[in-house]
Rosetta silent file (secondary structure, phi, psi, omega in degrees, C-alpha in Angstrom):
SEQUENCE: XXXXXXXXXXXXXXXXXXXXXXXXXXXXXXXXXXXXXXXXXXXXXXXXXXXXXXXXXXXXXXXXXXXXXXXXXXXXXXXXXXXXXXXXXXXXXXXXXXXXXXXXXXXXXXXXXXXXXXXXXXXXXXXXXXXXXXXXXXXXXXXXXXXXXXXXXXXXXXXXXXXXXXXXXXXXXXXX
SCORE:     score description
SCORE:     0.000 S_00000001
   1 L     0.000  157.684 -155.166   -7.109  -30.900   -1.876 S_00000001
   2 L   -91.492  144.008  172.253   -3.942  -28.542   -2.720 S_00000001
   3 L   -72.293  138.814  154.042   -2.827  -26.190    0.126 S_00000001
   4 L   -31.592  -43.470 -171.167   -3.785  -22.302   -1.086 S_00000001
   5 L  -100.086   20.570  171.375   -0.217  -21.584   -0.545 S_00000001
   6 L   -92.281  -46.065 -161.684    1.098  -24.399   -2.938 S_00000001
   7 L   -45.879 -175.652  170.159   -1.165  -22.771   -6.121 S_00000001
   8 L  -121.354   78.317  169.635    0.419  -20.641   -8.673 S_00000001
   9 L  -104.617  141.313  174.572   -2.142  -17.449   -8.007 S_00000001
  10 L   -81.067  129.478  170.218   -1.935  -14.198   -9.462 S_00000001
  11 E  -109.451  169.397 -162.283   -1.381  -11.499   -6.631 S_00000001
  12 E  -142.946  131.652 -174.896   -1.888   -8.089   -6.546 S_00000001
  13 E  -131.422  122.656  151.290    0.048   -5.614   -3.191 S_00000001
  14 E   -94.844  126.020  173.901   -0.858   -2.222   -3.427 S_00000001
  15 E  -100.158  123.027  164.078    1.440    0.143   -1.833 S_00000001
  16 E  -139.431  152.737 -171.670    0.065    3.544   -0.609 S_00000001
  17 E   -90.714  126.070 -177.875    1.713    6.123    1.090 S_00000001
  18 L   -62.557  178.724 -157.646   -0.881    7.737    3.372 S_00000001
  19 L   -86.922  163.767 -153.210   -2.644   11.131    2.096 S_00000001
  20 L   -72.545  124.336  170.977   -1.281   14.785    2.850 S_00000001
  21 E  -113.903  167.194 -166.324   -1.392   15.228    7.062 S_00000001
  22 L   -86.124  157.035 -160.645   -1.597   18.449    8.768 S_00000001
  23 L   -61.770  158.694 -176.859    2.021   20.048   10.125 S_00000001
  24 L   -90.944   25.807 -174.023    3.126   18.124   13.449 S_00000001
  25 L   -83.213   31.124  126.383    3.609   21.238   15.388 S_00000001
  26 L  -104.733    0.244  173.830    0.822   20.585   18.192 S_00000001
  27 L  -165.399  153.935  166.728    0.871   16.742   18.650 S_00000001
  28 L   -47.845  150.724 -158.324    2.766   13.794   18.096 S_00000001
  29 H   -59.154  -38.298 -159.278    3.594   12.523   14.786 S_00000001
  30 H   -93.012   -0.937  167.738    1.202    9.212   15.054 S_00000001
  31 H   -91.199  -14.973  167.552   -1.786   11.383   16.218 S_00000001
  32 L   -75.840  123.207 -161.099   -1.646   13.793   13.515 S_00000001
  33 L   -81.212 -156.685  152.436   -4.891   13.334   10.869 S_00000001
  34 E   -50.506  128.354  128.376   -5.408   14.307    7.633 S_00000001
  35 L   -48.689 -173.366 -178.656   -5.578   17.512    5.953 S_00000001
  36 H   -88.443  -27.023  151.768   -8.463   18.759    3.991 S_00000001
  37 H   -85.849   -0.606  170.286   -6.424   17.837    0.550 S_00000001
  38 H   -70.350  -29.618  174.060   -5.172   15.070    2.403 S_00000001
  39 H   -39.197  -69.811 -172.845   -9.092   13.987    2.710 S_00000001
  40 H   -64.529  -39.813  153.786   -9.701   14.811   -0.827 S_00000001
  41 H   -39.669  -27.048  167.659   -6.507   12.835   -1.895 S_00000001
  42 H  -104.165  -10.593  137.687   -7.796    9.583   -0.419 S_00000001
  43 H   -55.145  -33.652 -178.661  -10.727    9.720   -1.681 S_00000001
  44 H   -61.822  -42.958 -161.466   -9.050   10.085   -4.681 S_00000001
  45 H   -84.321  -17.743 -178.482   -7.021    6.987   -4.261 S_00000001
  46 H   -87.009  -33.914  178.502  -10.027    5.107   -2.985 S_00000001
  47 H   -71.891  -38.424  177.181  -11.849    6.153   -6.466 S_00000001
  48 H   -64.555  -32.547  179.022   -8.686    4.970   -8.386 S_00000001
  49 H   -82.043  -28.786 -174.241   -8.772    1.240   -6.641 S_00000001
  50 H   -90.904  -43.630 -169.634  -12.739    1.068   -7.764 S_00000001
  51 H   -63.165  -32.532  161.282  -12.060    2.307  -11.315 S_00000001
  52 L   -68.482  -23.867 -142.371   -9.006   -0.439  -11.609 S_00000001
  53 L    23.769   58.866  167.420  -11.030   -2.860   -9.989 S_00000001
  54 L   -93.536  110.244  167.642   -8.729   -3.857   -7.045 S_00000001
  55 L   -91.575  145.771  173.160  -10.921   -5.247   -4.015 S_00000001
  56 E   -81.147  133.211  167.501   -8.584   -5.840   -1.029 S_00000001
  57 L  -110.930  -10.585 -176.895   -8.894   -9.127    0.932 S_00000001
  58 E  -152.314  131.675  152.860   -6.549   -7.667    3.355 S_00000001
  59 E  -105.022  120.935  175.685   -5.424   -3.690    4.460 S_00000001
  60 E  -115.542  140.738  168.833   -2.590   -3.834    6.719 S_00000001
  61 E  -141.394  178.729  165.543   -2.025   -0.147    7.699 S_00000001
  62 L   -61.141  128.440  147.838   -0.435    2.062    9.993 S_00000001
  63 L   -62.326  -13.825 -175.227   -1.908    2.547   13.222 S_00000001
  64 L   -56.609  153.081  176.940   -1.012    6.575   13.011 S_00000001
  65 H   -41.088  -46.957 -169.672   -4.147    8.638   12.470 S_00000001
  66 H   -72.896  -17.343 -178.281   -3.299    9.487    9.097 S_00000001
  67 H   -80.205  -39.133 -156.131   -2.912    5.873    7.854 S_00000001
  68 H   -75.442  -86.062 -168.434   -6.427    4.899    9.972 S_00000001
  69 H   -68.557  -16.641  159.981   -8.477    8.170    7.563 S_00000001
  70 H   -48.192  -62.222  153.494   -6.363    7.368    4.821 S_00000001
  71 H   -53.674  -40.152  163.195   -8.533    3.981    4.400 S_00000001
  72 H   -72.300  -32.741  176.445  -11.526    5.395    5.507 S_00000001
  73 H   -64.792  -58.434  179.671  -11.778    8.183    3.074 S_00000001
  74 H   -34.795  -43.990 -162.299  -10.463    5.864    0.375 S_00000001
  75 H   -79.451  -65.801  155.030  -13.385    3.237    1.495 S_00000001
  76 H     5.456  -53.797  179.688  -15.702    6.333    1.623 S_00000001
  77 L   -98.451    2.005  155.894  -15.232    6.672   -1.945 S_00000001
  78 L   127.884   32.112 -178.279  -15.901    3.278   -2.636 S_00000001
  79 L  -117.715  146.053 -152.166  -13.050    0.994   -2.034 S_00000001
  80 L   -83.241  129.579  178.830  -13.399   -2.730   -0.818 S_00000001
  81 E  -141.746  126.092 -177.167  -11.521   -4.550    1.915 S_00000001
  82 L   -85.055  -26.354 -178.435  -12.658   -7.822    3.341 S_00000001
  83 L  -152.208  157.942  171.439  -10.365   -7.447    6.394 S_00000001
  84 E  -119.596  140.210  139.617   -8.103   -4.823    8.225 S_00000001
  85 E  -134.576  166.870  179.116   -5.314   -5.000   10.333 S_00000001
  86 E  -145.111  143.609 -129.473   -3.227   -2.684   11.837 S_00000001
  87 L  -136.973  112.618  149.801    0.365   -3.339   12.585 S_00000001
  88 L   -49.076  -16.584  177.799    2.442   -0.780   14.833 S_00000001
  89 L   -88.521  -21.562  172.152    5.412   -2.185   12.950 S_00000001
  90 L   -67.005  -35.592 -160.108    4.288   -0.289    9.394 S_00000001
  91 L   -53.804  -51.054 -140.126    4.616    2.973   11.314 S_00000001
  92 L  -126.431   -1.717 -157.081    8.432    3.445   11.521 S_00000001
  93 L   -72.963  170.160  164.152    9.752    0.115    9.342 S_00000001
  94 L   -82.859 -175.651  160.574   11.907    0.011    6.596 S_00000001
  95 H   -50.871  -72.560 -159.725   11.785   -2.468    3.483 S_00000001
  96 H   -70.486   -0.693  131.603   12.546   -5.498    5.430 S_00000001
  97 H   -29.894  -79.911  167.079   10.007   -4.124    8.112 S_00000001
  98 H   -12.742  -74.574 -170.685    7.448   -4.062    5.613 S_00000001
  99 H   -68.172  -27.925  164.426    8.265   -7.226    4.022 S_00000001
 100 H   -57.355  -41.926 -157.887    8.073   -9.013    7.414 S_00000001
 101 H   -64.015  -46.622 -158.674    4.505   -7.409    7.644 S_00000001
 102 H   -99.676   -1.624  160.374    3.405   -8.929    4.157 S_00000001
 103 L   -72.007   -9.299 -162.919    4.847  -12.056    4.598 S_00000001
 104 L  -110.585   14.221  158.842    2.411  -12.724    7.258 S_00000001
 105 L   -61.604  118.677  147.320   -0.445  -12.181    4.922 S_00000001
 106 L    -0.838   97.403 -177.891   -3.096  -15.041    4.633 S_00000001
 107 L   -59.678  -18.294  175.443   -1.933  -17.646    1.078 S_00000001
 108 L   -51.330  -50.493 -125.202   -5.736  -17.102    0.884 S_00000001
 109 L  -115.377  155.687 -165.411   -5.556  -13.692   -0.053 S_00000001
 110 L  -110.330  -56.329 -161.323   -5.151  -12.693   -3.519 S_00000001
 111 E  -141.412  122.439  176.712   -4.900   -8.891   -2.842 S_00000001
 112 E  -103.988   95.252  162.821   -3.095   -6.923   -0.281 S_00000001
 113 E   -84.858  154.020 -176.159   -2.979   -3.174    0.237 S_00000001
 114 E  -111.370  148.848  158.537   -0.075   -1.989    2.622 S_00000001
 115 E  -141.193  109.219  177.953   -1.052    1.810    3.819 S_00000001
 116 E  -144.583 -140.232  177.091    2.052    3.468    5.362 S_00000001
 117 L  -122.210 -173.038 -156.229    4.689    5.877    5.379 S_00000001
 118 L  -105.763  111.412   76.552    7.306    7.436    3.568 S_00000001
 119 L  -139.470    6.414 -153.191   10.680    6.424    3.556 S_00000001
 120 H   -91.776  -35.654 -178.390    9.914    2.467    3.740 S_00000001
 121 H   -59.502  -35.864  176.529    6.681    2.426    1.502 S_00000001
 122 H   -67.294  -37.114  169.271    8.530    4.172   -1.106 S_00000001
 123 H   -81.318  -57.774 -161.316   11.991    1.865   -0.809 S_00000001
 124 H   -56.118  -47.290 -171.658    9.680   -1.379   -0.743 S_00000001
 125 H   -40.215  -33.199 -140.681    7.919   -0.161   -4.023 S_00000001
 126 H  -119.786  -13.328 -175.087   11.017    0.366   -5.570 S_00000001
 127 H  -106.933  -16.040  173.322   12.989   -2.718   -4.224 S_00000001
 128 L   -97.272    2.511  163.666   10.269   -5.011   -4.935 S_00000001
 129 E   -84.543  139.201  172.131    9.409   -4.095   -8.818 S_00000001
 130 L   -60.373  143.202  177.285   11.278   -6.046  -11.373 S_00000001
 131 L   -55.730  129.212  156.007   13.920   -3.564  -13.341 S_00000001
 132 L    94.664   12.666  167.014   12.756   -3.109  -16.483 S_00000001
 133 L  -105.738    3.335  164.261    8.833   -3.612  -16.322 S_00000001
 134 L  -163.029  116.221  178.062    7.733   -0.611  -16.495 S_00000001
 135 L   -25.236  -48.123 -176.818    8.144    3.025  -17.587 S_00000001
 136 L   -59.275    2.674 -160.041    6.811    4.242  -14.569 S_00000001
 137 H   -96.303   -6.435  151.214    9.643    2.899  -12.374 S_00000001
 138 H   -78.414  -18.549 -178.771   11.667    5.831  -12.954 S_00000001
 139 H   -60.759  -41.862  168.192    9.277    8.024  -11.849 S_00000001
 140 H   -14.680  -57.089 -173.491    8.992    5.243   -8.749 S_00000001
 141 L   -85.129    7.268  167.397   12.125    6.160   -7.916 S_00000001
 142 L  -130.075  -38.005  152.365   12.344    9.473   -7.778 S_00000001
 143 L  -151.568  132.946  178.536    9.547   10.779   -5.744 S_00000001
 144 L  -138.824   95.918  168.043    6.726    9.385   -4.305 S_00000001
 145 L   -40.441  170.980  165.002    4.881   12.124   -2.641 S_00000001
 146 L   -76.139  154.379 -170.989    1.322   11.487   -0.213 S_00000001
 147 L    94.017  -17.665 -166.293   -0.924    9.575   -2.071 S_00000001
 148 E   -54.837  133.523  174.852    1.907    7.882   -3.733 S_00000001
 149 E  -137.648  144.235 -165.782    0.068    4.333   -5.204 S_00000001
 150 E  -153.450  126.016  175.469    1.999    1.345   -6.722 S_00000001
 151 E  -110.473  143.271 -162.457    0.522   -1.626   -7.867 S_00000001
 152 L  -133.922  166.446  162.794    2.263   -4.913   -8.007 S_00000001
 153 L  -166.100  119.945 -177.932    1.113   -8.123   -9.509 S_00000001
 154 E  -143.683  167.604 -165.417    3.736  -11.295   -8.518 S_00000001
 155 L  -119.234   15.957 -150.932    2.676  -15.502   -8.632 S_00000001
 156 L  -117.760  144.878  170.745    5.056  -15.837   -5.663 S_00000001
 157 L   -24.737  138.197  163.465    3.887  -17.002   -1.770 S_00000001
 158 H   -65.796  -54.465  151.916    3.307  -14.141   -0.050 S_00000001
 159 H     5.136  -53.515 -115.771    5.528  -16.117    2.622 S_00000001
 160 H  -145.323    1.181  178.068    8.056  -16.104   -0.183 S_00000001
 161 L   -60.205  168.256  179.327    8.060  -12.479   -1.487 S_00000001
 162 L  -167.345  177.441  163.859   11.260  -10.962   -2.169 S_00000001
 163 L   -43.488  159.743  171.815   13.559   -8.081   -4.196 S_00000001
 164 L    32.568   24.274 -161.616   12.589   -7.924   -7.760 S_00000001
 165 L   -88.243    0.181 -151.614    9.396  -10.712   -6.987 S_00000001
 166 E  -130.422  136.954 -173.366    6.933   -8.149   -8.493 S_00000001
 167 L  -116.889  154.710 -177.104    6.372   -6.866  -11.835 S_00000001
 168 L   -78.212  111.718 -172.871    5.137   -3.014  -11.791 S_00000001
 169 L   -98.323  -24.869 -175.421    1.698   -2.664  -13.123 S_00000001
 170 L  -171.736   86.284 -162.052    1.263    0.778  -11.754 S_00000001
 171 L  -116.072  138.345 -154.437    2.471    3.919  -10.109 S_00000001
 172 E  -145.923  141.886  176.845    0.121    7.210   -9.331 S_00000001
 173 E  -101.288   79.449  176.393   -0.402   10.200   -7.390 S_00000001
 174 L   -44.801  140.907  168.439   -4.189   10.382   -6.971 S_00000001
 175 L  -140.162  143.214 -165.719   -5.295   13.671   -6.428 S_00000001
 176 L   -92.308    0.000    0.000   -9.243   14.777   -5.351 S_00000001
């Protein structure tokens, strides 16, 4: 039988930038939750994931509060994950931060959401869509707010991701 991570499978990495958190003036940054549109905002983005109909086989998120209720409200509103993990290295990383993170995804898994922060969720989105595949990638590239969601779709190892590996299927600001 073929190894999983030999196949030519279509994959699908979601990127989202966790939902609107309340200001950090009384506690540290990774303890600060959600607001109340940050709530309604992830529900939104969790309603947006059922209505495409991307189920997750894997969420790697941020341990920070906001990334942790990002995913539940999103799940709340109906969105699917077969497994979680949560990686202390999404909180503060960069692209190739990231991209270490999602290399270490399961060749099993056909669909990955990442749930992190902004400036590295926002640079990966933007370094891993191919130029030129989609109208949305200037908006990509100019601001991607909380809530920000990017859809990917690439045939390549997760192992084996790279720049330009991805073609852009989709980028959105949910908002409840």
């Amino acid at each position: 039988m073929a190894d999983p991570s030999d196949l030519v499978i279509d994959r699908t990495l979601v990127l989202l930038r966790h939902a609107k958190a309340v200001p950090p003036e009384s506690m540290t940054d990774l303890d600060r939750p959600l607001a109340e549109r940050g709530r309604a905002d992830a529900a939104a983005a969790g309603r947006y994931l059922v209505a495409e109909g991307i189920e997750a086989d894997l969420v790697l998120c941020s341990p920070s509060v906001r990334t942790r209720e990002t995913w539940q409200y999103a799940a709340e509103a109906g969105a699917i994950a077969t497994d979680i993990w949560y990686d202390r290295r999404i909180y503060s990383a960069g692209t190739d931060g990231l991209l270490d993170v999602i290399q270490e995804a399961p060749a099993e898994a056909r669909t990955v959401i990442l749930i992190g922060h902004a400036p590295g969720v926002p640079w990966l989105a933007d370094e891993l869509a191919l130029d030129g595949t989609s109208p949305n990638r200037v908006e990509l590239t100019r601001k991607y707010p909380t809530s920000g969601l990017t859809v990917l779709h690439h045939t390549t190892r997760w192992s084996d991701l790279a720049a330009d590996d991805c073609d852009l299927v989709s980028y959105v600001v949910p908002r409840g």
